[in-house]
PLY file of the C-alpha trace (Angstrom):
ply
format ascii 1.0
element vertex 203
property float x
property float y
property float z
element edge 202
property int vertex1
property int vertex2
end_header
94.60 75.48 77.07
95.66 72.35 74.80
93.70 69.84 74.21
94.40 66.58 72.63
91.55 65.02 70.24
91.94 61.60 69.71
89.34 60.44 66.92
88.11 58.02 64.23
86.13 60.13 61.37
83.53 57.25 61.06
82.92 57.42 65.21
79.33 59.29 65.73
80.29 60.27 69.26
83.55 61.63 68.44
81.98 63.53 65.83
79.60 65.00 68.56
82.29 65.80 70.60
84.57 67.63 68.03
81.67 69.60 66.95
81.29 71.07 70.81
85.02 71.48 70.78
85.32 73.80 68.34
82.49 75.69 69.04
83.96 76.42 72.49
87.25 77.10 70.81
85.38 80.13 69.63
84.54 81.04 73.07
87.29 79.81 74.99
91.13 80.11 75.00
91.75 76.86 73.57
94.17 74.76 71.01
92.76 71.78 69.52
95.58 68.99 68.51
93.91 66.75 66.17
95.36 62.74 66.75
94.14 59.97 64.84
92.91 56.46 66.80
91.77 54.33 63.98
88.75 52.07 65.26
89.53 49.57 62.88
93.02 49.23 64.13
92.08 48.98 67.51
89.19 46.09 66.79
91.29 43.86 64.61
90.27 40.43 65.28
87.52 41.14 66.87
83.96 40.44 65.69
82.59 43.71 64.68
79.30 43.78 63.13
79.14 44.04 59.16
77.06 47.37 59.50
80.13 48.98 61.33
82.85 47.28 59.28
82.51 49.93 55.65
83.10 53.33 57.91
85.72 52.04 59.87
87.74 50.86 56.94
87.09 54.24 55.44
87.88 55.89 58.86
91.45 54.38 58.80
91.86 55.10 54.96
91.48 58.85 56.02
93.57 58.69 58.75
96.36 57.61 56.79
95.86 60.39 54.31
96.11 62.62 57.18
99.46 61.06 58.26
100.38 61.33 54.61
99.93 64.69 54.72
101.86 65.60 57.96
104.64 63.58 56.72
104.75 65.83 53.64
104.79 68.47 56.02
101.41 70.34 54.36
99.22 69.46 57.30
98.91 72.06 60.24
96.06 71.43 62.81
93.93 74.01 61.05
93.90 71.84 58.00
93.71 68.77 59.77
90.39 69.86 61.36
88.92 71.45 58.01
89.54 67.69 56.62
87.85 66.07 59.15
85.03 69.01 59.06
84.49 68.31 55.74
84.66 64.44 55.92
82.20 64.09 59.02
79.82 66.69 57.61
79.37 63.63 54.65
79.47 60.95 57.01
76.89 61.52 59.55
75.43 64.98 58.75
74.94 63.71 55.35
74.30 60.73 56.17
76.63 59.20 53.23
78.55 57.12 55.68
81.20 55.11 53.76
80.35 56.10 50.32
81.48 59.79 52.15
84.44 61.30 49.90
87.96 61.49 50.44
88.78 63.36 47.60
86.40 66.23 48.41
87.59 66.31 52.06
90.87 67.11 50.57
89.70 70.16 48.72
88.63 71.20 51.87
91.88 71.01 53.55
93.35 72.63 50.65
95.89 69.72 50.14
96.80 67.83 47.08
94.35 65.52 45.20
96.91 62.91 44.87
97.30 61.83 48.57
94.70 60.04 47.85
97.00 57.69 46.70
97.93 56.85 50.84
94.54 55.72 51.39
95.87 51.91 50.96
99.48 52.82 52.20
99.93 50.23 55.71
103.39 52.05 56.24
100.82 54.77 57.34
99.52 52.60 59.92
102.72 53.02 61.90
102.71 56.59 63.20
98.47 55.88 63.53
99.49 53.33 65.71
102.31 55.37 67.84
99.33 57.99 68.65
97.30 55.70 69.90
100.41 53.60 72.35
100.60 57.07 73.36
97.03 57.62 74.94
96.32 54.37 75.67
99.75 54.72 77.94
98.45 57.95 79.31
95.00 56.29 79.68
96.12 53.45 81.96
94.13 50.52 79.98
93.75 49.60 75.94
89.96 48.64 76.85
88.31 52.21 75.44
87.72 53.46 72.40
87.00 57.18 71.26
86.40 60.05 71.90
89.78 60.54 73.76
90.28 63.59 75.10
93.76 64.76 76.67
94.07 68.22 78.45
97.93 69.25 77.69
99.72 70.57 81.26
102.93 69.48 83.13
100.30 66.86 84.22
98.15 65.63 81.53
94.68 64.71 82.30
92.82 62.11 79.89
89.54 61.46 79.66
87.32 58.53 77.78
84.44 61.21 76.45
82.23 63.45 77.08
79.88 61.39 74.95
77.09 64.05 73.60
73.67 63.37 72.13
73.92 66.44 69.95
75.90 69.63 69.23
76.32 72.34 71.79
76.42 76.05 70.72
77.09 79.17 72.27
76.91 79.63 76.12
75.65 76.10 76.28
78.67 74.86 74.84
80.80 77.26 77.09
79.19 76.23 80.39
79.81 72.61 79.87
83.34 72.91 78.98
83.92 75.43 82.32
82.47 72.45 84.13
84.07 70.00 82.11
87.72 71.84 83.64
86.61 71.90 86.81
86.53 68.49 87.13
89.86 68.21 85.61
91.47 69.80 87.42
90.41 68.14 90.62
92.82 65.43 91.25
90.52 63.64 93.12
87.91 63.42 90.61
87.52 59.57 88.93
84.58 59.09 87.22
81.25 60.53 86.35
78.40 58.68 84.60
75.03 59.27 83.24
72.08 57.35 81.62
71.98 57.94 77.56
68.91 60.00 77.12
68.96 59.66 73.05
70.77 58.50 70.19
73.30 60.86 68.34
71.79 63.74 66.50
73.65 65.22 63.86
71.03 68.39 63.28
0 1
1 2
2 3
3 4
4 5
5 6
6 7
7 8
8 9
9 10
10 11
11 12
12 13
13 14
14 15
15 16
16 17
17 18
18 19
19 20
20 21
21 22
22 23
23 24
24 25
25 26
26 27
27 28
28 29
29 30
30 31
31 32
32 33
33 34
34 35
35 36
36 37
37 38
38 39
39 40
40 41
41 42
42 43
43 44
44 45
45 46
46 47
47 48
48 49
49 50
50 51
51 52
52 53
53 54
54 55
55 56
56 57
57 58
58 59
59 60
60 61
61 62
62 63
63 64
64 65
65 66
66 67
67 68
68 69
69 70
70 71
71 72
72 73
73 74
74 75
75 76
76 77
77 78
78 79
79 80
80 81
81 82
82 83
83 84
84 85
85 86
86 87
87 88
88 89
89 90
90 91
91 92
92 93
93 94
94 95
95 96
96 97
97 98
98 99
99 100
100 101
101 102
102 103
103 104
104 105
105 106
106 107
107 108
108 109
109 110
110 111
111 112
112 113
113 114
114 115
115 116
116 117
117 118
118 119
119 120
120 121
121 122
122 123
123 124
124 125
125 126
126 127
127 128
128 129
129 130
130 131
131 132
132 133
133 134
134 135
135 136
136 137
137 138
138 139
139 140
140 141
141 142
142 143
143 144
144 145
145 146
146 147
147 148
148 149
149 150
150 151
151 152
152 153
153 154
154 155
155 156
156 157
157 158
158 159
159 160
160 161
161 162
162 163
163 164
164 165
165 166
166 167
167 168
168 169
169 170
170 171
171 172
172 173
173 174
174 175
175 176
176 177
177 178
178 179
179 180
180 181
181 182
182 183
183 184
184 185
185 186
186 187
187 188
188 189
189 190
190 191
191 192
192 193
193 194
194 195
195 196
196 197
197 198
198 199
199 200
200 201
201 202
């Protein structure tokens, strides 16, 4: 299966959520297609608290290096996610937040020190902002943010989460995403929700 994740790098819960993805691609037969929705895009004009405001600026400076990259043509998905790996690792593992490094996230992908240079590039913006038309289309609304989570078929299915309180791993991780398809691929299912038992942990 394909799966579409749609994420901002600074986003705790999408971080969360990528983590149990790619645990269960270990266990699973599953293709993660890493899509950037840049939080700071998607809030302009709005009055975002100043705590929030440093990550998502750096959020959207990575995602353009990201685009930068593709548009290069030196980005595969593999890369893609070893970037953001390495990026979110800093940001909320770390705890480093916005003073969490670009440059070393590149290393990590393996790509070129100086597309760092696209971190300030707005004509970046543009293909940022075509991904996220396109799931906000497939969505049906432009109230939701991330994690966005589209399951590829002739019929895609998107969904606003799962929102996680900490990483999954191993059969725990497997069983939820076996549910997780289940519901899917119920055409009757709408909507499930249920009370936040804790805050994000990143252990």
């Amino acid at each position: 299966m394909r799966v579409s994740f749609y994420f901002d790098p600074s986003c705790p819960w999408c971080w969360l959520t990528s983590r149990w993805l790619t645990e269960v691609q270990q266990l699973r037969d599953l293709e993660i297609a890493w899509k950037p929705f840049s939080l700071e895009i998607k809030n302009t004009g709005l009055d975002v608290p100043a705590q929030y405001r440093p990550g998502m600026r750096l959020g959207l400076r990575a995602l353009r290096v990201i685009e930068a990259a593709k548009s290069e043509n030196i980005a595969d998905m593999d890369s893609i996610g070893r970037f953001y790996n390495a990026l979110g690792t800093q940001f909320h593992v770390q705890g480093l937040g916005a003073k969490s490094s670009i440059a070393d996230a590149l290393i990590a992908a393996q790509w070129p020190a100086d597309l760092h240079y696209h971190e300030n590039s707005e004509e970046m913006d543009l293909p940022i902002r075509k991904f996220m038309d396109e799931v906000l289309a497939l969505y049906g609304t432009d109230e939701i943010g991330v994690p966005l989570l589209v399951l590829e078929s002739d019929t895609p299915v998107t969904f606003s989460g799962p929102l996680l309180t900490r990483t999954l791993r191993g059969d725990e991780a497997a069983d939820l995403w076996d549910a997780f398809t289940v519901f899917a691929k119920n055409g009757a299912f709408f909507e499930l929700k249920k009370q936040k038992s804790s805050s994000p942990d990143f252990s």
